[in-house]
Kinemage of the C-alpha trace (Angstrom):
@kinemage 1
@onewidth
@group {chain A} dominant
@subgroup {mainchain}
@vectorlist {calphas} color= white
{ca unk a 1} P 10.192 23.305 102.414
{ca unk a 2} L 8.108 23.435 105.646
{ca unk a 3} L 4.506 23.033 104.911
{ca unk a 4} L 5.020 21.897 101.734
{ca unk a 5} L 4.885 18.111 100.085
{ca unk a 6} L 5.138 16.508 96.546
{ca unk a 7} L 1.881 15.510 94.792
{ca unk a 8} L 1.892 11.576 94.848
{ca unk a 9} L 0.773 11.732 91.030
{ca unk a 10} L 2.451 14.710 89.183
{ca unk a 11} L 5.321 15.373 92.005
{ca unk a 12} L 3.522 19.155 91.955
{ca unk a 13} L 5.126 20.961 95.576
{ca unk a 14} L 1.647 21.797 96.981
{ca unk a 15} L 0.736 23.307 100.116
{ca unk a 16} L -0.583 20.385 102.797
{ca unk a 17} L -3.656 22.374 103.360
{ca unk a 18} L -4.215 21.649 99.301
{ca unk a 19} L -3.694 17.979 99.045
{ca unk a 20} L -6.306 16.079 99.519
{ca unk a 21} L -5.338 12.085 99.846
{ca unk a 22} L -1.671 12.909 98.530
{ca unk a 23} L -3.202 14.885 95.863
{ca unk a 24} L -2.898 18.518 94.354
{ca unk a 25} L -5.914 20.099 93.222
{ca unk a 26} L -5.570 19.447 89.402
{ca unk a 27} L -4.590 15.449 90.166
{ca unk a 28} L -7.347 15.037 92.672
{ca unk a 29} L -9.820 16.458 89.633
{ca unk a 30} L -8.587 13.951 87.594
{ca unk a 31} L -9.498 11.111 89.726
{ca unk a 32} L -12.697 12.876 91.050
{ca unk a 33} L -14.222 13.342 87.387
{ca unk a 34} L -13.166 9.312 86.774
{ca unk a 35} L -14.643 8.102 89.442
{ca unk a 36} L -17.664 10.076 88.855
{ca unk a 37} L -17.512 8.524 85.001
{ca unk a 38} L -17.805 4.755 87.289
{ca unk a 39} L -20.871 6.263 89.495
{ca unk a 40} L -22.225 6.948 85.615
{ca unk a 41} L -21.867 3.625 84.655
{ca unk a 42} L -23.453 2.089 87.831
{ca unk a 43} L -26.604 4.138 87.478
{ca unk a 44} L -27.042 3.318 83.857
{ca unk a 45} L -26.595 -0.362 84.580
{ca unk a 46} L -28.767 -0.191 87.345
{ca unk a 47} L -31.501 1.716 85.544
{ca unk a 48} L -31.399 -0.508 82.523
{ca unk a 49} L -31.548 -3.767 84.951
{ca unk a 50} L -28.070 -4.620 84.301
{ca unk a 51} L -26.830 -5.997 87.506
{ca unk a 52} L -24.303 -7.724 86.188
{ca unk a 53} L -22.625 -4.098 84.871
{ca unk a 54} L -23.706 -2.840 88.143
{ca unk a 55} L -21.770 -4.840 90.181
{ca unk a 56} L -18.619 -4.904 87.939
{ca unk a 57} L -18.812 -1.076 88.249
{ca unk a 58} L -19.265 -1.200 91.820
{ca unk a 59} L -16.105 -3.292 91.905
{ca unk a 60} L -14.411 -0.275 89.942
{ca unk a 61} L -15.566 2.456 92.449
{ca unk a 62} L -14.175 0.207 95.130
{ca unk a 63} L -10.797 -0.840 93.657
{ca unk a 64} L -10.362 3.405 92.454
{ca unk a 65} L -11.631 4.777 95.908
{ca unk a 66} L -8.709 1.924 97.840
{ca unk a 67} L -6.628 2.897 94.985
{ca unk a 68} L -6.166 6.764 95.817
{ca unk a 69} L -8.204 8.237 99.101
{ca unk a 70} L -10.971 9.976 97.208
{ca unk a 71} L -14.821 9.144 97.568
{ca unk a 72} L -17.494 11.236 95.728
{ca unk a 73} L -19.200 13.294 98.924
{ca unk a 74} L -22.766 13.116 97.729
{ca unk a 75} L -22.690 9.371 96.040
{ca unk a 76} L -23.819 6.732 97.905
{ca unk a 77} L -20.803 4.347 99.577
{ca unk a 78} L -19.945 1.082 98.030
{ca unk a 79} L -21.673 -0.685 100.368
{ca unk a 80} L -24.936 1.206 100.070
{ca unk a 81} L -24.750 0.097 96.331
{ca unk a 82} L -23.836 -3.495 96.831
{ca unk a 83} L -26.728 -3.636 99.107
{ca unk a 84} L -28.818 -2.406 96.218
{ca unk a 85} L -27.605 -5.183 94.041
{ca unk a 86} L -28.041 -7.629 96.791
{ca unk a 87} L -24.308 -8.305 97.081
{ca unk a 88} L -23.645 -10.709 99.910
{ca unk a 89} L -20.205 -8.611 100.427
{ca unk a 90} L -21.961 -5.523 101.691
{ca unk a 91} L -22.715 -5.865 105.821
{ca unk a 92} L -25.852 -5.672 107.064
């Protein structure tokens, strides 16, 4: 079908103008709402002083967003939060 491509999680036939990353709309939820979970987790650690929690989660966030194409629009990017941790990976 012309216009028209497997979901790379469920196999759904979606539209291309509804994947996002490879992803229908109910698969890219999915990841969105876990990723947002890990954003969660890095605040709290942050906000309680945990950096070592902080920077495992950022880890997490990195290693999902490689993992399958989606970023949270209004989070801050991995390496704005390594940068708040003082990670020596994030560029200056």
């Amino acid at each position: 079908m012309i216009g028209y491509r497997p979901c790379k999680v469920c196999g759904a036939e979606t539209h291309v103008v509804d994947l996002t990353a490879g992803l229908c709309s109910a698969c890219k939820a999915e990841r969105t709402e876990t990723l947002a979970a890990l954003q969660r987790k890095f605040d709290a650690a942050v906000l309680e002083g945990d950096s070592e929690t902080a920077a495992a989660a950022v880890d997490e966030i990195a290693a999902y967003q490689e993992e399958w194409g989606v970023r949270l629009k209004d989070a801050p990017s991995v390496e704005q939060m390594r940068r708040v941790l003082g990670d020596s990976r994030a560029s200056i």
